[in-house]
N, C-alpha and C positions, 0 to 999 in steps of 0.2 A: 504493500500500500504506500509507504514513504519512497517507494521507487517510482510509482505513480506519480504520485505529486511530486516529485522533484521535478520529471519529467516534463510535465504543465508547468510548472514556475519557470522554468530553462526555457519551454516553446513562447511566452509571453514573455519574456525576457526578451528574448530576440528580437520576436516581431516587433516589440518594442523599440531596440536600438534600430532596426531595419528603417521606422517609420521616424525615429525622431532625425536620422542620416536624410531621409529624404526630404521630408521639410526643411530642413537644413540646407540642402540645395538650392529650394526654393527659395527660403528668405536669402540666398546669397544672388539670388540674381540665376539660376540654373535650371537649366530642363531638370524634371522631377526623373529621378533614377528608375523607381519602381514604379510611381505610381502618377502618371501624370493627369493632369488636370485640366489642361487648359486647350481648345481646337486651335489648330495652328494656321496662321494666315496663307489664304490662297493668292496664287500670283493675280494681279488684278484683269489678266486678258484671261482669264477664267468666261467659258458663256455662260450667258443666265438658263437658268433652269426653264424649261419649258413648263406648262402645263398640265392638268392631268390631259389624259386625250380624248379627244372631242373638243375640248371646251377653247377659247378664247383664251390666248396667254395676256397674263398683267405685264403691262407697261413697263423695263426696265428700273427695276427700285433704283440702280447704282446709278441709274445716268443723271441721276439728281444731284449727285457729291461733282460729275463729270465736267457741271454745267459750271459749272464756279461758285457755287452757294458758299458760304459761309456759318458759321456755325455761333458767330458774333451777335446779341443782339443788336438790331438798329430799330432805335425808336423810332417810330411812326405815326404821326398826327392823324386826326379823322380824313378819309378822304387820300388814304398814301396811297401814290400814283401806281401803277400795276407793277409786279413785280419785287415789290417790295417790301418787309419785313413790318410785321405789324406786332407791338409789345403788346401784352395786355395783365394787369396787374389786378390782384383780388388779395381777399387774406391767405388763402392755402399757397395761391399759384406765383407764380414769376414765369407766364407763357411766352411763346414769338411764334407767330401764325406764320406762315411764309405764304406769299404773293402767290407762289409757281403751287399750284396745287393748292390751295390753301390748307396747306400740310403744317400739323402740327411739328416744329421742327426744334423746338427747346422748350426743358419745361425745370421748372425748378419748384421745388416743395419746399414753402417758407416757414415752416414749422418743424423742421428736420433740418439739425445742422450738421454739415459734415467737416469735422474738426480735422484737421491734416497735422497735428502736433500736439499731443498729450504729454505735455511735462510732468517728468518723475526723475527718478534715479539716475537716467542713463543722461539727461540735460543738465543736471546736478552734474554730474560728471564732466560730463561736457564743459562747464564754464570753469569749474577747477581744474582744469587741464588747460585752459586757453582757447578752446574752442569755438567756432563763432556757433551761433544756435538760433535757431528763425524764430521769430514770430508767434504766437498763437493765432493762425489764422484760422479766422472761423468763417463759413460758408454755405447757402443752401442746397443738400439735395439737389443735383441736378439728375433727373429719372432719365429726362432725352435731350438729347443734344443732337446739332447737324454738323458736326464732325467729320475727320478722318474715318476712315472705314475701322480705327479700333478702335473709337468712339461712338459712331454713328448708332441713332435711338432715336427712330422716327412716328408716327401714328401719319397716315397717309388714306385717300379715299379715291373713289374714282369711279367710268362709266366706262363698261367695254361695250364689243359690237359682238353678241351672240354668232352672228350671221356674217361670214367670211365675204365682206364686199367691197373693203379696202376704204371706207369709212369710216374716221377714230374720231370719236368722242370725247370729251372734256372727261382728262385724267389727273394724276395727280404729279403730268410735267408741263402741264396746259397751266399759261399763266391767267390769272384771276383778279379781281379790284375788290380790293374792301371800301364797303359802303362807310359814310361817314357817321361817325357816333365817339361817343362817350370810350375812351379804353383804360380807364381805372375806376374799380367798384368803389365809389364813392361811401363817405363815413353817412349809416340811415340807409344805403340804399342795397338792398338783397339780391339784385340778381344784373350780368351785365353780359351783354346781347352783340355777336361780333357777326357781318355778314360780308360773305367771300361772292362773287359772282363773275361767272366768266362769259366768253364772248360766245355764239354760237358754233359749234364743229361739229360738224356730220349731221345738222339739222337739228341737235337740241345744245338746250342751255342748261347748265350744272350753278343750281344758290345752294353755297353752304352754311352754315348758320351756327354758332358754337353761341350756347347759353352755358355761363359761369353762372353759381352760384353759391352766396356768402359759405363758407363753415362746412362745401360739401366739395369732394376729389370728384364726381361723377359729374363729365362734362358732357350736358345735352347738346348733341349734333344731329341737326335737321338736313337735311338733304331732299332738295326739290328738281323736280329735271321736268325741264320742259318743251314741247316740241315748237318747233317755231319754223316747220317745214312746211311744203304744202304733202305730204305722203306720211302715211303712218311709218313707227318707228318701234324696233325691236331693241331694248337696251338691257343689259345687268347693271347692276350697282357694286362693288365691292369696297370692304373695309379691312384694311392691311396695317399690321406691324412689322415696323425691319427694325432686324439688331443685329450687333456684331456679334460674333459668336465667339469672342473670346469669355470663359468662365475662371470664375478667381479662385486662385489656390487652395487646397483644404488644410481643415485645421491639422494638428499635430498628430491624430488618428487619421488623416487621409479623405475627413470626410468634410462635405461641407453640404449646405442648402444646396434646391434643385434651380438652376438657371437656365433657360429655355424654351421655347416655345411650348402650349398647353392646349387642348381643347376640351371640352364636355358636350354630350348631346344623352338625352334622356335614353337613350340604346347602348353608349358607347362607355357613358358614364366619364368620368373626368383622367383624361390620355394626356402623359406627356408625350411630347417626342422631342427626340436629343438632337441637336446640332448636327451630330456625327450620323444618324441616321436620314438626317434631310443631304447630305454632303453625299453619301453611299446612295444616294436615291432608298434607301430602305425604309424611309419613313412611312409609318401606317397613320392614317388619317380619317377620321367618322365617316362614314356613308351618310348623301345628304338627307338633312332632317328640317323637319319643321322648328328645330327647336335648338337652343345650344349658341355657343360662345367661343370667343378665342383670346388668347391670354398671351402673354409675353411675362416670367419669372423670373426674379431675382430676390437674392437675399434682402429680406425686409419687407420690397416694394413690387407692384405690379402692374402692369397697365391691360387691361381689358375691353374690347368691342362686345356691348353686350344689346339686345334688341328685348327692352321691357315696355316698351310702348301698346297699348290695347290694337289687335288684332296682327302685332307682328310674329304670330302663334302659326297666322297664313303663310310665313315667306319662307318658301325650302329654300338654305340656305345650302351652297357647295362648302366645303372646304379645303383648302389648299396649303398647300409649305412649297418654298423653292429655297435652291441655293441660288444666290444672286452672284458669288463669285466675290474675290477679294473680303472674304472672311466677313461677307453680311447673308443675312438669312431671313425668310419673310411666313410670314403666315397670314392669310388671307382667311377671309367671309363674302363668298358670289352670292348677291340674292339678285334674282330675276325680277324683271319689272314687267308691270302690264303694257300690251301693247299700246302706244300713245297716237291718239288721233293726231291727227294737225289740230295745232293750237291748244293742244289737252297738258294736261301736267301732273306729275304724282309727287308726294311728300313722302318720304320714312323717315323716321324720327329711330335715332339710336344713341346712344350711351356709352363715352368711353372715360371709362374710372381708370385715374392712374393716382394713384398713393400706396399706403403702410396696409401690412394686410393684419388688418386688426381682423381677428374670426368674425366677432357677433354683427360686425358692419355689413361684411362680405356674405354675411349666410344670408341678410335682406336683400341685397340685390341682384343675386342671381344664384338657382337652385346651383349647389355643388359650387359658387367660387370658393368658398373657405377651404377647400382640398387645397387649395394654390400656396397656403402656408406648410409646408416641407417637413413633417413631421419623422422622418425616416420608414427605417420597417416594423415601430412598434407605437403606429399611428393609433390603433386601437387603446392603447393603454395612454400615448400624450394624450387624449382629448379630455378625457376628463381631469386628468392632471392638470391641463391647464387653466380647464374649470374652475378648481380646485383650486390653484394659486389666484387666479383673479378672484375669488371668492374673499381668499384671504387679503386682497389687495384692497377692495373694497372696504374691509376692517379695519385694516390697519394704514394704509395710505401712504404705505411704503414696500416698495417692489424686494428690498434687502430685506426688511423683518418679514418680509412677505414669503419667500424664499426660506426663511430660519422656520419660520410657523410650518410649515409644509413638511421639512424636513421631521420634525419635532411630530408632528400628524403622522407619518408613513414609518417614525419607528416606534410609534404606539401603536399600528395593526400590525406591524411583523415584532411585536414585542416578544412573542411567545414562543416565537419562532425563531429570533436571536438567541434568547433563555438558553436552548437547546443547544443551540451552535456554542455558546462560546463554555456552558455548563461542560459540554464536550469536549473542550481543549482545556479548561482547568485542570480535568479529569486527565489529560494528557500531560500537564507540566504536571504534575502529583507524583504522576509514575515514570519521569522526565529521569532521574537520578537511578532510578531500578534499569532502566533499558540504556542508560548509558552505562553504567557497570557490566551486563550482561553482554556490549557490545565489547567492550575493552577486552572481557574477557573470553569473548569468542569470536576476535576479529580476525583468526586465521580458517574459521570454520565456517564459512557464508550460509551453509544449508542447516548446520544446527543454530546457527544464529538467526535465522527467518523461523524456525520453526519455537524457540524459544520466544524471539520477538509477537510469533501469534497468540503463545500460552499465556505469557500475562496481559495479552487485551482480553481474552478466555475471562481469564481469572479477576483483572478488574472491572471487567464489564464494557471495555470503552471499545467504541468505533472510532478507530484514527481520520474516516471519512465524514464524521459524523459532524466537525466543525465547518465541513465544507458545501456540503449540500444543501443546508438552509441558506446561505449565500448566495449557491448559487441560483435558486430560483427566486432568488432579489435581483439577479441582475440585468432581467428586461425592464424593472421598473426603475434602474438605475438609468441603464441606454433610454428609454422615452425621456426621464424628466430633462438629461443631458441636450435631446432634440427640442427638449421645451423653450429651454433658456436659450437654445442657439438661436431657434426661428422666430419668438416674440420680439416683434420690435417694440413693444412696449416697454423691454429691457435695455432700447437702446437708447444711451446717454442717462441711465434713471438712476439717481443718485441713490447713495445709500448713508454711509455716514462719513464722516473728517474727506480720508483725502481721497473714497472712494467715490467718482461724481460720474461715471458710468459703468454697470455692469455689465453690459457689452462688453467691454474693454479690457486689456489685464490691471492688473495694478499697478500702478505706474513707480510705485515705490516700493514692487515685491514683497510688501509685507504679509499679504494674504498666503502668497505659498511656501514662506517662511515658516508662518504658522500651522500649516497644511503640514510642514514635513517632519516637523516636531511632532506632532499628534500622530502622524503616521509613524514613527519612531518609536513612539511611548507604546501603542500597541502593537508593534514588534516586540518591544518589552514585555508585555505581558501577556503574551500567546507563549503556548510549549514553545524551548528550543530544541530546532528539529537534531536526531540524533547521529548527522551524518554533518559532519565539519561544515562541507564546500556547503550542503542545502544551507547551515543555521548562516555561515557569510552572507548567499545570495539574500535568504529573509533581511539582511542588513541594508545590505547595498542597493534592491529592489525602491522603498523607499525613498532612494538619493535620485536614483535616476529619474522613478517617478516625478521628482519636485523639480527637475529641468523641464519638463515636458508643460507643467502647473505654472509654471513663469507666461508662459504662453496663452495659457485659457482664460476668456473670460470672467473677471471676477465675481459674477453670479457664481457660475459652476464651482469657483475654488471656493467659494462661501458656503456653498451648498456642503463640498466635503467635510469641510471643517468644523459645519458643523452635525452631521454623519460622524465622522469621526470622533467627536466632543462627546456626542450620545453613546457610541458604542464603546468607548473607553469608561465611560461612566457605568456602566451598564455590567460591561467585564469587569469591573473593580470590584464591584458588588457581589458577583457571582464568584469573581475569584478570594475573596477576602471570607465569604461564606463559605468556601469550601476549605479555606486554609491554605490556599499555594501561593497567596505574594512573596515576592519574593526569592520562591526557588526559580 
């Protein structure tokens, strides 16, 4: 049995240094060795993906970066002349409409900052050294931008021609004029109304219509097309997101949130599809439905095309993914439009949310978006866990006591089931002193030594496995809670106490996994030491290595252990103090 586990303590060991070498690469600026992460840039004469077959292909997304856009805002008065960049400011957003398409082409969330410099130790350092040290620069969330193609995060719409007649209709590289109005939501006033309109091409005209509103990320986008020919006119409508498909490194296990394109249809239920799967053409895609959505994910944040408008229940929607080449990638929503008389015109009204994926928001606006926050593969068990911590957040009003309460909750139901574990290694350091003797004294005899070593767990009753299997069926609820705290953004930047002011974050003064490795230490201490030299070492050094890896984790998670640990130590102390073995 102690061969066994040596054996698991050796193989997680490893994996261990395997995984902390690879990261290591990464934060040095290097291709990941093992385990890499991130889809690598295509040359940019790469072709565009075609469409599925049959259908009408979308309008090159890339030839929009081609044209010379810019990615800069340029403020734009009511009435800016076609082509040209239109700001628009509210409380959530920091938008730039672009002229060409009236393509959403920058967006910044001002309610989310994204901090480029957390001073702690390593700036401390820094200035006593002589070192120069930047800035605390602080800045909002930007979700999209019109960027280089490893930047590029666009929301884009447009009108194809069903019917192969060499006829293109107002897309999203057709340029547009914004009507004159109001472009900053005024202090009193809730809601503010931006309209794109373009020239006639192939006999209709494309009004876009983006309604902001105060305190909400769901931007109402009306889309009116109208025929202005004298012959009836067959058009689709679609709604597309492009993004670079570069995905950011994972944490120190390898792992991180899911980044990439999403869909849901009430048949297909809520489908990622990987970058790398749209690049291989292997991408699987819903069969078209009357119903369903498409998503663009990332860690935190999300942008979504969603149709909750009364009667758009009618519009079979296709859907699409292409590779666009030069490391962008697109996801598309085709809805067919009714045949348009001369002079006739149709409206649909759609919705594209782009913010924080707060669950309880995301589950009102559309069946299945709350899947889009990234729970790993023990998504059954985070959900109500993080029930269960909001629950607690709402009590308490702080996301770090919020986190300590939780902990403190989850080792009151596996109270009795700890009991058992650690009652079990007591039981183990007790007769710690009898089987190291027996070992000294039959260390040239391996087979009377195993069979001696089985006689007194006989004789004192103990399971040597018996500390470990209550453990280990604690450790899917350990992996969810770890997915909890990775994908809530409402852990991100949420202060706790002195100088920890985001739990997102590591600690910037190492004091959390400082404390982590001391408590991990002390119950090395007070577990058996195992009766094979090299194992009781590794039990030592296991620990140390551990607390390099804890330098790196967000300081929710290493709060979380410590105070896990804090409990289980406490808890051991009692059982072992009852039993009589501190101290052997």
């Amino acid at each position: 049995m102690n061969d066994i586990r040596r054996t698991i303590l050796w193989v997680i060991f490893g994996f261990s240094l395997v995984l902390l070498w690879d990261q290591w690469q990464v934060h040095n600026g290097n291709k990941p060795t093992f385990l890499p992460s991130a889809q690598q840039a295509k040359p940019a004469n790469q072709p565009v993906a075609p469409a599925a077959s049959g259908a009408a292909a979308l309008p090159a997304a890339a030839s929009a970066s081609a044209a010379g856009t810019s990615s800069a805002a340029v403020p734009a008065q009511a009435g800016a002349p076609a082509g040209e960049k239109v700001t628009v400011s509210t409380d959530v957003f920091k938008a730039v409409i672009d002229g060409q398409g009236g393509t959403l082409s920058h967006l910044q969330l001002r309610k989310y900052a994204d901090e480029t410099n957390n001073h702690g130790l390593v700036e401390w350092f820094k200035k006593l050294v002589g070192m120069p040290v930047p800035l605390n620069e602080v800045k909002d969330v930007a979700l999209m931008e019109d960027g280089s193609p490893a930047t590029r995060y666009v929301a884009q719409t447009g009108l194809l021609n069903p019917v192969d007649t060499g006829a293109r209709f107002p897309n999203h590289l057709t340029t547009m004029t914004a009507k004159p109005g109001p472009r900053e939501l005024a202090e009193g006033q809730n809601s503010l109304e931006v309209v794109f309109e373009s020239q006639p091409a192939g006999g209709l005209k494309y009004v876009k219509t983006y309604l902001f509103t105060r305190g909400d990320y769901s931007i109402r986008v009306r889309h009116q097309v109208v025929n202005v020919s004298d012959q009836p006119v067959d058009a689709q409508l679609y709604l597309q997101l492009v993004r670079h498909g570069t995905v950011a490194a994972g944490t120190m296990f390898g792992t991180n949130t899911y980044a990439g394109p999403a869909a849901y249809t009430d048949e297909k239920k809520f489908h990622k599809i990987d970058f790398a799967d749209i690049q291989k053409k292997k991408a699987e895609v819903p069969p078209p439905a009357t119903n369903g959505w498409i998503a663009m994910i990332q860690h935190y944040f999300v942008s979504a095309w969603l149709l909750n408008a009364p009667g758009s229940d009618t519009l079979k929607r296709e859907f699409r993914v292409a590779d666009l080449g030069n490391n962008l990638y697109s996801v598309a929503m085709v809805l067919p439009l009714n045949k348009l008389a001369p002079g006739a015109s149709q409206t649909i009204d759609s919705d594209l949310f782009a913010g924080p994926e707060e669950e309880k928001k995301l589950e009102a606006l559309a069946p299945g978006l709350e899947l889009v926050k990234d729970y790993g593969i023990f998504a059954i068990i985070s959900k109500p866990l993080y029930w269960l911590l909001n629950q607690l957040h709402g009590i308490l009003g702080n996301w770090g006591w919020a986190i300590v309460a939780l902990v403190v909750l989850l080792k009151a139901a596996f109270y009795w089931l700890n009991a058992k574990a650690y009652a079990s290694m007591a039981k183990m350091k007790a007769i710690n002193p009898k089987v190291m003797e027996m070992r000294e004294r039959l260390k040239d005899k391996p087979q009377e030594m195993q069979q001696e070593m089985m006689r007194i767990y006989r004789e004192e009753k103990v399971n040597p496995m018996g500390g470990c299997f209550p453990i280990v069926i604690q450790i899917p609820v350990f992996i969810a809670l770890y997915w909890v705290l990775l994908s809530s953004v409402e852990m991100r930047h949420a202060p706790w106490i002195g100088w920890i002011h985001d739990l997102s974050a590591p600690d910037p003064w190492f004091i959390l996994p400082v404390v982590m490795t001391a408590t991990s230490l002390f119950q090395t201490w007070l577990n058996p030491t195992p009766p094979d030299p090299m194992q009781a070492k590794l039990m030592w050094i296991m620990p140390l290595a551990f607390s390099v890896m804890f330098i790196f984790f967000p300081a929710g998670l290493v709060l979380y252990w410590i105070t896990n640990n804090t409990l289980s130590i406490a808890q051991q102390w009692f059982i072992n103090k009852r039993l009589g073995v501190l101290g052997k």
